[in-house]
C-alpha positions in Angstrom: 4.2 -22.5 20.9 0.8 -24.0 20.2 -1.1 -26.4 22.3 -0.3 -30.1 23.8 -0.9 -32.4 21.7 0.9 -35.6 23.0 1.9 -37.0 26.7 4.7 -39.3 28.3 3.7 -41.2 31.0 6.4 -42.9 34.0 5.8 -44.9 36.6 6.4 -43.2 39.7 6.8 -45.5 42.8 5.4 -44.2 45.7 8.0 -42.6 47.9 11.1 -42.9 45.5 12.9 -40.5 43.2 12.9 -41.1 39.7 15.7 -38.8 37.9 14.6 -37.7 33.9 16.1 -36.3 31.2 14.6 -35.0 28.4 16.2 -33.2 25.4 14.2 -31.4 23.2 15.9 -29.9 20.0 15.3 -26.5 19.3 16.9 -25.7 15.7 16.1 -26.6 12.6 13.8 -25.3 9.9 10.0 -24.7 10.0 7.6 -22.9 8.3 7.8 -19.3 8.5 11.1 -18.7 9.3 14.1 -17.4 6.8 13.6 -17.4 3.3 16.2 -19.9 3.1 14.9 -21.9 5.4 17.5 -21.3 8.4 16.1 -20.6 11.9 15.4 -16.6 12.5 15.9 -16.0 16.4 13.7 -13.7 18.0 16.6 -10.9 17.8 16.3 -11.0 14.2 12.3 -11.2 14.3 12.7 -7.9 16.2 14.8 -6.2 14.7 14.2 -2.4 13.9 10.8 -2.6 15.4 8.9 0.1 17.2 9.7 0.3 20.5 7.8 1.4 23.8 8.9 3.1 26.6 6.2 4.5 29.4 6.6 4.4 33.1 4.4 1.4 33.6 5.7 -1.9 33.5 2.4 -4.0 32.8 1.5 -1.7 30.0 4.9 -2.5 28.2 4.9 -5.9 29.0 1.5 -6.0 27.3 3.3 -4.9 24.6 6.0 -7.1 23.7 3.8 -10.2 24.1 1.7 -8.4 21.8 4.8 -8.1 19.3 5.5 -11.8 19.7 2.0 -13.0 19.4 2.1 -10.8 16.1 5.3 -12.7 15.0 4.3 -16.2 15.9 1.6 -15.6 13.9 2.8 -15.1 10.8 5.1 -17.5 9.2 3.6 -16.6 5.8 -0.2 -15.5 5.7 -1.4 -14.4 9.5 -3.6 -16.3 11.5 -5.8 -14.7 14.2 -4.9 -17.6 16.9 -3.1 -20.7 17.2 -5.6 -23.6 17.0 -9.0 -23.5 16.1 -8.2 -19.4 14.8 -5.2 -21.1 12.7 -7.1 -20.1 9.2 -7.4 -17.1 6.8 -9.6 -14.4 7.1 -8.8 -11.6 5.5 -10.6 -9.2 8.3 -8.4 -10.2 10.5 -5.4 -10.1 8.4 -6.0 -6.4 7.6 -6.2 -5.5 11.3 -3.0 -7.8 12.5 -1.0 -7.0 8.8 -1.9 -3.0 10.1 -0.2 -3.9 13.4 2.6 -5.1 12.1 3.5 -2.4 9.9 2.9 0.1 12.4 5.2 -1.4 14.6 8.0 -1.8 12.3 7.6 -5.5 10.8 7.5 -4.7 7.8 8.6 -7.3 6.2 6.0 -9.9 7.8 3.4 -7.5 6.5 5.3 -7.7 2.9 5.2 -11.3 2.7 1.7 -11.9 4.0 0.6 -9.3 1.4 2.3 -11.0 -1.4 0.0 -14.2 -0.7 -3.3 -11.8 -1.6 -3.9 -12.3 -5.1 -3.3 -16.3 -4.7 -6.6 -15.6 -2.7 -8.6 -13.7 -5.4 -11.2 -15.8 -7.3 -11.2 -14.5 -11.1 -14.0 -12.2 -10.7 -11.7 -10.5 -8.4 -13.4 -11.4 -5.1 -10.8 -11.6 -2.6 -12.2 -14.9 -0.9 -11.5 -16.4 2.1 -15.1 -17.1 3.2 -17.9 -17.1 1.2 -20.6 -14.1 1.5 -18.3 -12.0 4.0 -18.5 -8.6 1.5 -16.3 -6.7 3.4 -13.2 -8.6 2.0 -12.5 -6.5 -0.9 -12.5 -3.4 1.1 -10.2 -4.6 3.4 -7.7 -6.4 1.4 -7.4 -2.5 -0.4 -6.9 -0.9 2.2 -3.9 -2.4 3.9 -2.5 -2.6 0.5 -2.6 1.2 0.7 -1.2 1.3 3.9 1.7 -0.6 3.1 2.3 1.6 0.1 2.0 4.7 2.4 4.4 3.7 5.0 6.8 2.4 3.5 6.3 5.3 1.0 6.8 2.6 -2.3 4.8 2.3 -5.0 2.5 -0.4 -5.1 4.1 -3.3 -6.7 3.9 -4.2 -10.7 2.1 -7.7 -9.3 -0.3 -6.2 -7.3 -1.6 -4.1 -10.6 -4.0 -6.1 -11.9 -5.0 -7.4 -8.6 -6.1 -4.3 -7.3 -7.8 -3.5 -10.2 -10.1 -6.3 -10.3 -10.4 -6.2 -6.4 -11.6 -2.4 -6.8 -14.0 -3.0 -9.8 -15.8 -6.3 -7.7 -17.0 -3.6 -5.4 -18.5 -1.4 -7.9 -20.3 -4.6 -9.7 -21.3 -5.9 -6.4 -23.3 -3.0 -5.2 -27.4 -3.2 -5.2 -28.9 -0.5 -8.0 -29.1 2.7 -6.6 -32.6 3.3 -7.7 -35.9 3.4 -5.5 -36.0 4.2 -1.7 -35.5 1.1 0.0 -33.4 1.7 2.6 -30.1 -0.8 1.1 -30.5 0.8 -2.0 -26.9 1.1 -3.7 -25.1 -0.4 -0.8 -23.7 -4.0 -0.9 -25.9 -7.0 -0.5 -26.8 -8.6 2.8 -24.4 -10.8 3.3 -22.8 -12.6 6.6 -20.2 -10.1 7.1 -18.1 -10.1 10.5 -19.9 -13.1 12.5 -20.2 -10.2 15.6 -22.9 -8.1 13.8 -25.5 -11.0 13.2 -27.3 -13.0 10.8 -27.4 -12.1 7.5 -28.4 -8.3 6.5 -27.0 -4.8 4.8 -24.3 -4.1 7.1 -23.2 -0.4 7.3 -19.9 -2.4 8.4 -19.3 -4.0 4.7 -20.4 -0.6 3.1 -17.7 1.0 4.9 -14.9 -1.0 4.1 -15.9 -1.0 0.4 -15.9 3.1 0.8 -12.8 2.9 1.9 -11.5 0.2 -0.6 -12.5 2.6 -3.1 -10.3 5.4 -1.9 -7.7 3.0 -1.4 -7.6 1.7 -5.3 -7.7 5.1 -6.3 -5.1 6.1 -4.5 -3.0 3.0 -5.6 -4.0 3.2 -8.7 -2.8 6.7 -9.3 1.2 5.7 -9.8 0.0 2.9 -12.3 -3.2 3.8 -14.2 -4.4 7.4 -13.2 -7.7 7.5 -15.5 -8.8 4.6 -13.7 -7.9 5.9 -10.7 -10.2 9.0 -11.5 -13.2 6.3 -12.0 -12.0 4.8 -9.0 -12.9 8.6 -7.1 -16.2 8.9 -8.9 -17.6 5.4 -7.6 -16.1 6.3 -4.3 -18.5 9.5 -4.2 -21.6 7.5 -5.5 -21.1 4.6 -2.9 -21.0 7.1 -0.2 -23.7 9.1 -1.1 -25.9 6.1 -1.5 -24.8 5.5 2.4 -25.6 8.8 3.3 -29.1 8.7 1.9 -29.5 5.3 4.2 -28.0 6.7 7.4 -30.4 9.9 6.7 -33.8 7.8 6.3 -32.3 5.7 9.7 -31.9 8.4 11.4 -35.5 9.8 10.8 -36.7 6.3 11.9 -34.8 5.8 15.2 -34.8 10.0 15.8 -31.0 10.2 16.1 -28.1 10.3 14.1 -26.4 7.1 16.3 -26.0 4.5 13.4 -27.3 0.6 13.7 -25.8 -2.4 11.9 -28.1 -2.6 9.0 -30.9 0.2 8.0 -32.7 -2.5 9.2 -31.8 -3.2 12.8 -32.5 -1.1 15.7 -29.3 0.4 17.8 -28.0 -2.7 19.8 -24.3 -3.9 20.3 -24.3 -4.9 16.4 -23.5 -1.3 15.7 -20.3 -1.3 16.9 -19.6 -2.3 13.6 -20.3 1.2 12.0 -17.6 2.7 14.1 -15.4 1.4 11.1 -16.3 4.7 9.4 -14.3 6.4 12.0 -11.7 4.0 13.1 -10.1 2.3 11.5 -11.3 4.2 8.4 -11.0 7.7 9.1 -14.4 7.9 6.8 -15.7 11.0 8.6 -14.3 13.9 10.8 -13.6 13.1 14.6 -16.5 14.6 15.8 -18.8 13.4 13.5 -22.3 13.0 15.6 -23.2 10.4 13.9 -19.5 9.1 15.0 -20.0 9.9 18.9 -23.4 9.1 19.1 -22.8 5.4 18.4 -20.0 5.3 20.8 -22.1 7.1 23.6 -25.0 4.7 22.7 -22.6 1.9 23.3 -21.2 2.8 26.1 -24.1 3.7 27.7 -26.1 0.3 26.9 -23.7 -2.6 26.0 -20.8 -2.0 28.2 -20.5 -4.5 31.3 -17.5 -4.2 34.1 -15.8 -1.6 31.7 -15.5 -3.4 28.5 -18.3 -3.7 25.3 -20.0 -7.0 25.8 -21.2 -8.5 22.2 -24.2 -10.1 23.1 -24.7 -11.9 19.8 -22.5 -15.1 19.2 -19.8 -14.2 21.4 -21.7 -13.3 24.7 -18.6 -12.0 26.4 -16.5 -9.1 26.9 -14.5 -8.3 23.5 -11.1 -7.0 24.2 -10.6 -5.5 20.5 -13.9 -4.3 20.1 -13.7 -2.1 23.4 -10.6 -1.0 22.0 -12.4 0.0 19.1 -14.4 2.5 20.7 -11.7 3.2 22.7 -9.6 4.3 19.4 -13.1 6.5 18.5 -12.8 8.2 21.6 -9.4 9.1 21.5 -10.0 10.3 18.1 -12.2 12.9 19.1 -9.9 13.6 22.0 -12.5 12.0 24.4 -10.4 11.1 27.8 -12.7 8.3 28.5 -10.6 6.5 26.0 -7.6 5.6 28.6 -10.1 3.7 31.2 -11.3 1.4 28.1 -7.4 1.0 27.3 -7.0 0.3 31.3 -10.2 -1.7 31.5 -8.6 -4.4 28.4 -5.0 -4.3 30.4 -7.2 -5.8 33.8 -8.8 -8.5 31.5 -5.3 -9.6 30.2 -4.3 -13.2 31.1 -1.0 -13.5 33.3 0.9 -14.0 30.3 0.0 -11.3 28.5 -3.0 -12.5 26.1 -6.5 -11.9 25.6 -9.2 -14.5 24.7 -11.9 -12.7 21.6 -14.3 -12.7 24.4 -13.9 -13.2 28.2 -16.5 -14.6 30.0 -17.7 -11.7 32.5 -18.0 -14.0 36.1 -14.9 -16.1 35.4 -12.9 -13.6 33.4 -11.4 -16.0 31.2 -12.2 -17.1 27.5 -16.0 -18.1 26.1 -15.3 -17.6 22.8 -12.2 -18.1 19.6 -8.6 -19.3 21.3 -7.3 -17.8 24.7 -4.6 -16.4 22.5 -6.4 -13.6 20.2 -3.9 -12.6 17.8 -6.5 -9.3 16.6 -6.6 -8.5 19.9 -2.9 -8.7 20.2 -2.8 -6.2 17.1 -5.3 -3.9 18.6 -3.3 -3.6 21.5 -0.7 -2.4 19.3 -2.4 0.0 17.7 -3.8 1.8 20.8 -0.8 2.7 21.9 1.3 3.5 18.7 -2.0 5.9 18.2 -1.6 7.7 21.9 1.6 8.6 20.9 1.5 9.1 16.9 -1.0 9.2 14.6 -1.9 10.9 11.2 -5.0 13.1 11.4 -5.6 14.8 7.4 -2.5 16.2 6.2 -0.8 16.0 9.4 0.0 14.2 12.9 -0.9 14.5 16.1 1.3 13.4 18.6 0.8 12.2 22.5 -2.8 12.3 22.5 -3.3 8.8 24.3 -0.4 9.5 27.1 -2.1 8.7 30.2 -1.7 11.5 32.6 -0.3 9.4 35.4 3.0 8.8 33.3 3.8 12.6 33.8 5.6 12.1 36.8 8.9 13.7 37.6 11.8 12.8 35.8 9.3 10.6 33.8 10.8 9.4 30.3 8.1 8.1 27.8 9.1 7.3 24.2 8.3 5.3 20.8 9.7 4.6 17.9 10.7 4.4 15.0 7.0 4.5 13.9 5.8 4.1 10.5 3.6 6.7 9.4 2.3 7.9 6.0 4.5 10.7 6.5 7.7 8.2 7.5 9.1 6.7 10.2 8.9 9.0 13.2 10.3 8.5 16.5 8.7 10.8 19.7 10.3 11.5 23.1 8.1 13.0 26.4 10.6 14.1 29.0 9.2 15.8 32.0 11.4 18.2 34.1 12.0 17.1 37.8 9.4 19.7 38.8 6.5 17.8 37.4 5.6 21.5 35.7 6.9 21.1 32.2 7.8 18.7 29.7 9.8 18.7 26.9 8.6 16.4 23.4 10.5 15.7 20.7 10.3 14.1 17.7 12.7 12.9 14.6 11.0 11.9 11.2 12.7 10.1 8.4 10.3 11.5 5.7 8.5 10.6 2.7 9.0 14.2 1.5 8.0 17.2 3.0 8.0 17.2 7.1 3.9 17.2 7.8 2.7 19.6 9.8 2.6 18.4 13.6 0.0 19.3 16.7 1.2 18.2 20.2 -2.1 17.3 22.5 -0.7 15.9 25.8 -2.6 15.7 28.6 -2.7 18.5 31.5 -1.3 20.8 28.4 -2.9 23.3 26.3 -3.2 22.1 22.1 -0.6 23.4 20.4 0.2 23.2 16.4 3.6 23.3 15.3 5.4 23.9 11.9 6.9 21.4 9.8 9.9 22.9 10.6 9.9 22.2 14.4 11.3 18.9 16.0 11.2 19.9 20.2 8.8 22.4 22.1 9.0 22.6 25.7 5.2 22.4 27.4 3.5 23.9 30.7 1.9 21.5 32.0 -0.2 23.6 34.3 -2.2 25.2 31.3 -4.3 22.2 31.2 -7.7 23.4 29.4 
């Protein structure tokens, strides 16, 4: 694990054997592992995680070295790589802590969540690098997520925490007063080094949007008239953001959304897709959604994958997989050869650089071992085959259509969802002509209500009280 830091040399004479023996000791504690300091083999690392089943061998070995890049990377706060990626950011953490829930580790998530108020200056800026306002928002928000899927409360020592993590946004925001375009939105700031030099990103508004929701959410099982507050500055940050994306859309004659109000559409607006993944800010087929994917897409994709032409001049693995999430969102089948594209670009072990240079394919940018676009990874396909969509989930909606074979046996589970764990079976009949799905939850409460969309069949809602439907797949809309 890591890099080479050290060499032994030995003289070989030139036609001669020379016989060696080296013994390297594997136990013993380091960082990270048990609580009491004891080694924790991988079996224990593993244990109760989400596992993946599909009919393609590279997809699931993608996979576990996606779960073990996840784990080596956080022995107590996560690190988006190994070397010159072995520091704190807490965008990354959010995405990578995300991943890790999702796929069952929770307790990794727990602990490196724990280590988030040690991070917050007294004002309640939750600092890991200065003039990056999206921090707030983010640290929130997997908060929440933690809460809701594990279904717990959030803890007594993360109170006052999110409290003054919440209330930094609303102090932080510009007066909403006058027309300028950035009016009640957050300051310009550096924000995620992909978008740019300094300016009003949409991307930081968005996260302290949905940081907003998140605290009041939170904040609901501990202090429920501040949790109200938390619901009326919610509503004022967005509309601010609303009355920005309407003037930008007057100027650029679309709805697509830039960077800044200030920038013109160029690959910095991949950024604003945070409204829709990972955010769920907006409805699926919000046009303002779909028109910034199709305007990526259409001008900053090269050989399949989004090229970021500012800073990291490459091909971004969990960027692409960002729209990718957008389109399958919106139930957009496009999404699968973005998903397929990311697989080609992996390494032979299984890793992804955070940009690959697009004539020799391999890193230009960050450490060949990209622990967010490990995560993303993740996340793709836990969302193909569950994800919560409003009060309810959708299941199989990422499946790719070449794993209905017959006979074929696709699976995942147990996932963590805000309705509980849930576990889902595709089993297609020998005849290739229908297929039955199943799911088990281990609910929060009430069983959510559930609509199956797997490819080559027809939507179809289902009650609560349903756990198996058999499918044609012949009534493919």
């Amino acid at each position: 694990v890591g890099m080479a830091t050290a060499a032994a040399m030995f003289r070989i004479a030139p036609g001669k054997p020379r016989d060696l023996e080296v013994r390297i000791p594997i136990g013993g504690a380091q960082e990270g592992e048990g609580e009491t300091g004891h080694p924790v083999s991988w079996e224990d690392s593993l244990r109760g995680h989400c596992r993946l089943r599909v009919p393609e061998p590279r997809y699931e070995a993608l996979y576990e070295a996606a779960l073990r890049t996840l784990i080596v990377h956080s022995p107590l706060d996560v690190y988006p790589g190994p070397y010159t990626y072995k520091r704190f950011w807490f965008r990354d953490a959010a995405f990578i802590i995300h991943a890790l829930l999702c796929a069952g580790l929770v307790h990794r998530a727990e602990r490196a969540l724990d280590r988030f108020p040690l991070r917050q200056d007294r004002n309640g800026y939750f600092h890991s690098q200065e003039g990056e306002w999206d921090s707030n928002g983010e640290a929130l928000w997997i908060m929440e997520r933690f809460c809701a899927l594990t279904g717990q409360a959030p803890k007594p020592q993360w109170h006052e925490s999110i409290r003054r993590g919440a209330q930094w946004i609303v102090r932080k925001r510009l007066p909403a007063r006058g027309d300028a375009p950035h009016a009640g939105l957050l300051p310009a700031g550096f924000s995620a080094e992909h978008l740019g030099p300094n300016d009003y990103y949409y991307w930081d508004d968005f996260w302290g949007v949905g940081g907003l929701h998140a605290a009041e959410r939170l904040m609901r099982a501990f202090d429920p008239p501040a949790a109200a507050g938390m619901r009326a500055e919610a509503a004022a940050f967005t509309a601010a953001i609303e009355r920005s994306l309407t003037g930008v859309a007057a100027r650029l004659g679309g709805p697509a959304m830039p960077a800044s109000p200030y920038r013109r559409l160029d690959a910095g607006a991949i950024g604003s897709l945070a409204m829709g993944y990972p955010l769920q800010l907006c409805a699926p087929d919000d046009p303002r959604l779909l028109d910034t994917a199709a305007f990526l897409l259409d001008r900053c994709f090269y050989q399949g994958g989004f090229f970021q032409d500012m800073i990291h001049s490459g091909i971004n693995p969990y960027l692409t997989l960002h729209v990718a999430q957008v389109l399958l969102r919106a139930g957009d089948a496009r999404h699968l050869e973005l998903t397929d594209r990311v697989a080609a670009l992996a390494s032979p072990t299984g890793q992804w650089p955070e940009a690959i240079h697009p004539h020799t394919l391999g890193g230009c940018m960050g450490d060949g071992q990209h622990v967010w676009a490990a995560a993303e990874w993740v996340l793709m396909l836990r969302n193909g085959f569950v994800r919560e969509e409003g009060e309810g989930l959708v299941l199989c909606a990422g499946i790719a259509p070449r794993w209905l074979t017959p006979g074929a046996v696709l699976s995942l589970g147990p996932a963590p969802t805000a309705f509980g764990n849930v576990s889902v079976e595709v089993e297609v009949q020998q005849s290739a002509r229908r297929a039955t799905v199943r799911w088990r939850g281990e609910w929060h409460g009430a069983a959510p209500p559930v609509e199956l969309r797997l490819p080559c069949a027809a939507p179809l809602r289902c009650g609560a009280d349903r756990q198996a439907v058999e499918i044609d797949l012949e009534t493919a809309p």
